[in-house]
C-alpha positions in Angstrom: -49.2 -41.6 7.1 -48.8 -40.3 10.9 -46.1 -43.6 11.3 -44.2 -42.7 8.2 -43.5 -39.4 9.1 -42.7 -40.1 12.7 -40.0 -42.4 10.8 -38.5 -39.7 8.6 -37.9 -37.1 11.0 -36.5 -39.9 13.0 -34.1 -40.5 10.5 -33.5 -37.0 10.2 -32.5 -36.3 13.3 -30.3 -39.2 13.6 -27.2 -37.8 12.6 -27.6 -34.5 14.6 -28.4 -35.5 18.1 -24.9 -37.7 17.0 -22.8 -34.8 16.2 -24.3 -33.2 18.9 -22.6 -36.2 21.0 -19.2 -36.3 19.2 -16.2 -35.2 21.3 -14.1 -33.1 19.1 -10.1 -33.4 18.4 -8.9 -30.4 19.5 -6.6 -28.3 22.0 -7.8 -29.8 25.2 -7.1 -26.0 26.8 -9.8 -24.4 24.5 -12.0 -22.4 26.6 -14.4 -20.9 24.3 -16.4 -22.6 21.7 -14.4 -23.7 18.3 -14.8 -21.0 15.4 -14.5 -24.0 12.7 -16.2 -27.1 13.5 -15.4 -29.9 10.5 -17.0 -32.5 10.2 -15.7 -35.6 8.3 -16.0 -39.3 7.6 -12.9 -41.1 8.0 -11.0 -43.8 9.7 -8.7 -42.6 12.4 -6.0 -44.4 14.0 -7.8 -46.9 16.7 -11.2 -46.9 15.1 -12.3 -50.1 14.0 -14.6 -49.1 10.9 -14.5 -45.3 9.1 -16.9 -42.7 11.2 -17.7 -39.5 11.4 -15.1 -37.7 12.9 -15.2 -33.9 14.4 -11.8 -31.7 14.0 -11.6 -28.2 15.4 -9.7 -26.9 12.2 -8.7 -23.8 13.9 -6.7 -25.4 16.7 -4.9 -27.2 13.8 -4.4 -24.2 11.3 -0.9 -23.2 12.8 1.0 -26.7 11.7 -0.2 -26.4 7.7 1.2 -23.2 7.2 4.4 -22.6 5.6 6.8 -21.4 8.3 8.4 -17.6 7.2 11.3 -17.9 9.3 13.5 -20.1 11.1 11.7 -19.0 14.6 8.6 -19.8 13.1 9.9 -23.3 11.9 11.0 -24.1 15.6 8.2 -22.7 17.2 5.8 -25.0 14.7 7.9 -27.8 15.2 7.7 -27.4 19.1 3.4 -27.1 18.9 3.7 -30.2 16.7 5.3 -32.2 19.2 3.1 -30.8 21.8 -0.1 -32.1 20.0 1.6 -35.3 19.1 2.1 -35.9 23.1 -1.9 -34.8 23.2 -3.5 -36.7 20.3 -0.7 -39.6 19.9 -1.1 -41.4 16.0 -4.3 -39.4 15.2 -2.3 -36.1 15.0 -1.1 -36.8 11.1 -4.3 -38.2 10.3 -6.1 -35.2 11.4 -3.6 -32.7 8.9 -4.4 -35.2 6.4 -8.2 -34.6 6.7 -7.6 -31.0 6.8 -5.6 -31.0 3.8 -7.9 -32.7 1.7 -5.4 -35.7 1.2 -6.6 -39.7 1.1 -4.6 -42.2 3.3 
C-alpha cells in the first residue's frame, strides 16, 4: 500500500515541479513576476510534438485589443513588430492561444 501511494503522489507532482521548470513567453524586460500566468497545451512553431506551453497573457494583452485611434493603431503596430523581433514565428501562435482560436 506504502509503494502505491509513493507512486500517486509521484505522478501528482509530475506536472508541477514541470511547470515549475517551464520558461515562460513573455517580455524579456519584465521585472516583476507575471500577474496572469496561462498555461496551455499546444504545438508552437519549432516544437517537435504539442507541449505544455506557458504565456504571460498580460505582456500580450496590448496587441488583441481593438485600437481607438489611429495613434493607438501605430503604436500597436510598432509593439507588434517589436515582439515579432523577440519571439520570431511563435508570436502569432501565442495570440492565437490567447484568443481561444485552433491552428
Amino acid at each position: 500500500m506504502h509503494k502505491l501511494a509513493a507512486v500517486l503522489i509521484l505522478f501528482w507532482l509530475t506536472p508541477v515541479i514541470a511547470a515549475d521548470s517551464l520558461p515562460c513567453i513573455q517580455n524579456p524586460n519584465r521585472v516583476k513576476a507575471c500577474p496572469n500566468l496561462l498555461y496551455r497545451v499546444a504545438q508552437l512553431p519549432q516544437m517537435s510534438t504539442p507541449g505544455v506551453v506557458c504565456i504571460c497573457a498580460t505582456d500580450f494583452a496590448h496587441l488583441l485589443q481593438q485600437p481607438a485611434d489611429e495613434a493607438e493603431k501605430v503604436q500597436q503596430n510598432m509593439s507588434r513588430r517589436q515582439m515579432e523581433v523577440i519571439h520570431g514565428e511563435k508570436l502569432q501562435a501565442v495570440l492565437d492561444i490567447l484568443q481561444r482560436r485552433v491552428n
